[in-house]
N, C-alpha and C positions, 0 to 999 in steps of 0.2 A: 528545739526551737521551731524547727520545719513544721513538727506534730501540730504544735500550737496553732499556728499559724493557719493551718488549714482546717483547726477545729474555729475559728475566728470564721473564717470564709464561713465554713458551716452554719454558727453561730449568727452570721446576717441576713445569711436565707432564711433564716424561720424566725426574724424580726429583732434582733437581740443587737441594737447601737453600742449598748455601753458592756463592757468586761473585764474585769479585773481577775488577774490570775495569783491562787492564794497559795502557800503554804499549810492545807489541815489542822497543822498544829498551832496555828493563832485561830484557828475558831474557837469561842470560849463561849463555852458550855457550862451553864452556871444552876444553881437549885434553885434560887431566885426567881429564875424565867420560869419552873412548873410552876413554882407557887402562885406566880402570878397569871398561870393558865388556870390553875387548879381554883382561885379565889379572885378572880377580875374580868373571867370570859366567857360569856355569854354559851359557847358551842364546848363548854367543857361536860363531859359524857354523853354529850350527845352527834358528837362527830367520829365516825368511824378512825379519821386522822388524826385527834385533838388527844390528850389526857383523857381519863385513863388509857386508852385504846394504843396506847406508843410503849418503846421501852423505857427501861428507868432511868432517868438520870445517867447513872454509870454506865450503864448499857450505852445510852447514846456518846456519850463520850470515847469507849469505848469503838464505836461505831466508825467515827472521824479517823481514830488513831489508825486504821487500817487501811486508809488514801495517803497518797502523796503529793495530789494535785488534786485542785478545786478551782471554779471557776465561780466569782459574785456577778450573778445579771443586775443592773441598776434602771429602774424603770421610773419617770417622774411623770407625776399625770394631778393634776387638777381637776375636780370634777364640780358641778352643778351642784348638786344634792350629794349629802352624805352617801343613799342609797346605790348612788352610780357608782361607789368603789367595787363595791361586790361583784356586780355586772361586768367590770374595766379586767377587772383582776382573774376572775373567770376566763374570763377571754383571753388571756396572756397564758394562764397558766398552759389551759388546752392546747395553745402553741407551744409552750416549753415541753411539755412533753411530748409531743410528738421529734422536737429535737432532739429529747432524750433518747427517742429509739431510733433516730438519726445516729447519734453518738454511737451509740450499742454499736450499730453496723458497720460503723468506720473502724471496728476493732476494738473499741473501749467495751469490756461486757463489765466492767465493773459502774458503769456510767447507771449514777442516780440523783434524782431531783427533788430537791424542795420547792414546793412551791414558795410563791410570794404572798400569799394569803391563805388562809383555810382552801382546804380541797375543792369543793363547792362545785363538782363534776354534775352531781344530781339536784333537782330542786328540793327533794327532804330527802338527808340523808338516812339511812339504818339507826344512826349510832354506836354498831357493833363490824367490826372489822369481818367476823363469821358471816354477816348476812351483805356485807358490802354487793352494791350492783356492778359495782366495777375493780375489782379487787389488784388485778393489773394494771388498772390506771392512776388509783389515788398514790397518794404522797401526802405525807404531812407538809407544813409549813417547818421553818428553820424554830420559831420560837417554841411544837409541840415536840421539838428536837433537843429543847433546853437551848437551843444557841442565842446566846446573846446580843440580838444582833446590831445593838448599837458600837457596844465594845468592839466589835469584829469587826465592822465596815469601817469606823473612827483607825482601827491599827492601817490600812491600808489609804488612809486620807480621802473615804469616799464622804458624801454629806451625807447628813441625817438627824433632825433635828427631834423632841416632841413638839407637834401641831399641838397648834392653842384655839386654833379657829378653820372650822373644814374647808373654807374659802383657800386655806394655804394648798398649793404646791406640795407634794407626799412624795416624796425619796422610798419606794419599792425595793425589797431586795429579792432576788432567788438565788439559790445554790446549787450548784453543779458540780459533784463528786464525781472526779474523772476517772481517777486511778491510781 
């Protein structure tokens, strides 16, 4: 509990209010979510962290079942224009990772991050993981993960709705794989 506690403290220095500490084994990892990367997303093969460029399914499933602890960031932000998510989100991410290698340091080396959005590090990406400009920085999102993340946040009573109109209020999630 100590552990935690002083990954919390951690966790507010590099901007993170809200955290929910999970069990791995409710993250749900479904085929569903590629498909609807593979056939609904705009940055599918052409994002170094998006589809194809991730494991498969199982693999990623897989992936989960070898933590014991995880950590959900919850991030809510309203924005002006649609356009200023990608901006908002950007901006967060580059701070969560830097906490991630915060984390590393404090002794977690198994400490890894999804972002809250597409990777969105560079202004055009590669699209090939081989050519990546920052191949130590990116991270997928939870959903190029397969993680389902409505399922997942709903088992642990966080909010999350689908928006019907950009004017709403957006419930963010990132994931932090501790150990």
């Amino acid at each position: 509990m100590e552990a935690r506690q002083e990954l919390e403290k951690l966790f507010r220095q590099f901007g993170v209010q809200e955290c929910t500490w999970i069990d791995p084994e409710d993250i749900v990892v479904a085929q569903w979510v590629r498909m609807k990367c593979t056939f609904g997303c705009r940055e599918y093969g052409k994002a170094g962290c998006c589809p194809p460029n991730v494991p498969s399914v199982p693999e990623c499933e897989r992936f989960f079942r070898e933590y014991s602890v995880a950590a959900i960031f919850r991030f809510e932000k309203r924005v002006d224009k649609p356009e200023d998510r990608h901006r908002w989100t950007a901006e967060v991410n580059r701070g969560l990772l830097e906490l991630e290698r915060a984390v590393f340091l404090a002794g977690y080396p198994k400490a890894f991050l999804l972002f809250m959005d597409s990777c969105a590090l560079c202004e055009e990406c590669t699209g090939d993981r081989a050519r990546c400009k920052h191949p130590r920085k990116a991270r997928p999102a939870p959903e190029a993960m397969a993680v389902d993340v409505f399922s997942t946040v709903r088992r642990y009573g966080l909010p999350i709705q689908v928006l019907t109109d950009t004017t709403q209020a957006m419930n963010r999630y990132a994931f932090l794989m501790v150990e």
